[in-house]
C-alpha positions in Angstrom: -24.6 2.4 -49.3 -24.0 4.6 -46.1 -20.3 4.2 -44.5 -21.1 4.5 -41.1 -17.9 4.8 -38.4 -18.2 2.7 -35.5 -15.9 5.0 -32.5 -15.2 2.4 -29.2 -15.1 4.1 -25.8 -14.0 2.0 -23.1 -16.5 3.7 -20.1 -15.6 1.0 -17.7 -12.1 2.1 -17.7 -12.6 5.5 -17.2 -15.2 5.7 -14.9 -13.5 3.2 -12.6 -10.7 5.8 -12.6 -13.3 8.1 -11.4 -14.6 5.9 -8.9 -11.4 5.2 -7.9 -10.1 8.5 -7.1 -13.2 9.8 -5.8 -13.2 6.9 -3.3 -9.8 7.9 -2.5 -10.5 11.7 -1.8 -12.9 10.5 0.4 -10.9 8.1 2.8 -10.8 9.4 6.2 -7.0 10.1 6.8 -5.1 7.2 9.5 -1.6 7.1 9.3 -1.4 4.5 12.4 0.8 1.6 12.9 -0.6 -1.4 15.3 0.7 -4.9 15.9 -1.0 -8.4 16.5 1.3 -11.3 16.7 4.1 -11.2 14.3 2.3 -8.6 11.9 3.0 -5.0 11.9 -0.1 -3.1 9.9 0.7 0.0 9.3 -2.0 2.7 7.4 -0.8 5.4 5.2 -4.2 6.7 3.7 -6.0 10.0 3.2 -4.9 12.8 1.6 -1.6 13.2 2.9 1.1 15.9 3.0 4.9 15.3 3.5 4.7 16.4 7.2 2.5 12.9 7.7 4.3 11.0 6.0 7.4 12.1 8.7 5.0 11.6 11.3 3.7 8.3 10.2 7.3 7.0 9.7 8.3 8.0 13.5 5.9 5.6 14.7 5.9 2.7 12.5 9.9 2.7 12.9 9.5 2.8 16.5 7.3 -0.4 16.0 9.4 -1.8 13.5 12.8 -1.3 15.8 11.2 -2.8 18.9 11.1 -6.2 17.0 14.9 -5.9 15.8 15.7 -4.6 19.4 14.8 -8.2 20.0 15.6 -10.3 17.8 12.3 -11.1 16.0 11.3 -11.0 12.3 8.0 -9.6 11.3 5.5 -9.2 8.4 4.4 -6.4 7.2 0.7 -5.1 6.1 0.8 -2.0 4.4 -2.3 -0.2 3.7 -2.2 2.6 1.0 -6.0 1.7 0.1 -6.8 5.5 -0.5 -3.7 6.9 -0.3 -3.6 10.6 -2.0 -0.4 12.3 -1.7 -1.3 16.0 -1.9 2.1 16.9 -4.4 4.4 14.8 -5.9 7.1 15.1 -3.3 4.7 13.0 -0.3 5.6 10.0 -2.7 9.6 10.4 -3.2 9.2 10.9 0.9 7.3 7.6 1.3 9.6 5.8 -0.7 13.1 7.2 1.0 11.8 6.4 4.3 9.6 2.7 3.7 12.4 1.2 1.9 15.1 1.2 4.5 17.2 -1.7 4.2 16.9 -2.0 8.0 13.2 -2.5 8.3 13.4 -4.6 4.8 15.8 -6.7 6.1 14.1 -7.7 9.3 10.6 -8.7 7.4 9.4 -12.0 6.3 6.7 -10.7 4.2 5.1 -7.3 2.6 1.6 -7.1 1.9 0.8 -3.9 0.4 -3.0 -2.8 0.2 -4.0 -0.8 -2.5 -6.7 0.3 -4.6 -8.1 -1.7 -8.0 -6.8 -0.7 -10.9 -3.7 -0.5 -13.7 -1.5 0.4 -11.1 -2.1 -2.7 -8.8 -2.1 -4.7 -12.1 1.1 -3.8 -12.8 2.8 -4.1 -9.6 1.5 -7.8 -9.4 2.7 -9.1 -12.8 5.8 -7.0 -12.3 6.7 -8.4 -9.2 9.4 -11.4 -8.9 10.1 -11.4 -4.6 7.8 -14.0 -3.3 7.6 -12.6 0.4 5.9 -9.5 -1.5 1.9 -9.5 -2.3 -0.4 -7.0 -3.4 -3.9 -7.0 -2.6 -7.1 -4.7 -2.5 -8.9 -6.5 -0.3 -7.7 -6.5 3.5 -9.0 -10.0 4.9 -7.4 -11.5 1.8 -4.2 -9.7 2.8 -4.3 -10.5 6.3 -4.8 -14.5 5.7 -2.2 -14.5 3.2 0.3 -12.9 5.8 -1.4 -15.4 8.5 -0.6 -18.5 6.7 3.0 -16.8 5.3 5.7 -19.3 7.4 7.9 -16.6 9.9 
């Protein structure tokens, strides 16, 4: 009788990781922030250094102060689909500056868009706020912010 050792190797999971960062590397860098309506979508992706994350903040504050200014509340798209921080300091930047309690405050609802994977996973069963989603597919983000009441 031979003994023969069967060895699993989960491909799927790694080569999605592959794919995953490889797609990411090759997102085309915006870090815009537009409105329509009562939805600020704001687009963080690319590789991206701390100096765009700075820039990127300037302008989707501006946006996000013109609704306090008057009065209004707001939902929020966020797009990190491809997001590459180029050191680990571009995240700890992103972080101190997106959660400010004042632009928090003032929104109705956070959709993040991110890319497939253990790390969207997570943050889905993790999270316990109902005005917060996470998505990797834009048009399902943007309907669910649509029909989210104001």
């Amino acid at each position: 009788m031979s003994s023969k050792k069967i060895f699993f190797i989960d491909f799927m999971r790694f080569f999605r990781k592959i794919v995953t960062k490889g797609d990411s590397k090759l997102s085309k860098q915006n870090i815009s922030t537009t409105v329509s309506g009562d939805i600020i979508v704001t687009h963080l992706v690319g590789n991206i250094k701390t100096d765009d994350v700075y820039e990127w903040f300037n302008g989707f504050e501006r946006v996000c102060q013109q609704f306090i200014s008057e009065g209004r509340k707001y939902k929020l798209l966020v797009d990190r689909k491809g997001y590459t921080p180029n050191h680990f300091s571009v995240q700890k930047v992103w972080k101190e500056k997106f959660f400010n309690e004042i632009i928090l405050n003032n929104s109705k609802a956070i959709a993040f868009l991110l890319e497939e994977g253990e790390i969207m996973d997570y943050l889905q069963q993790s999270n316990t706020k109902e005005p917060v989603r996470f998505f990797d597919d834009y048009e399902q983000a943007l309907i669910w912010l649509n029909e989210y009441p104001i």
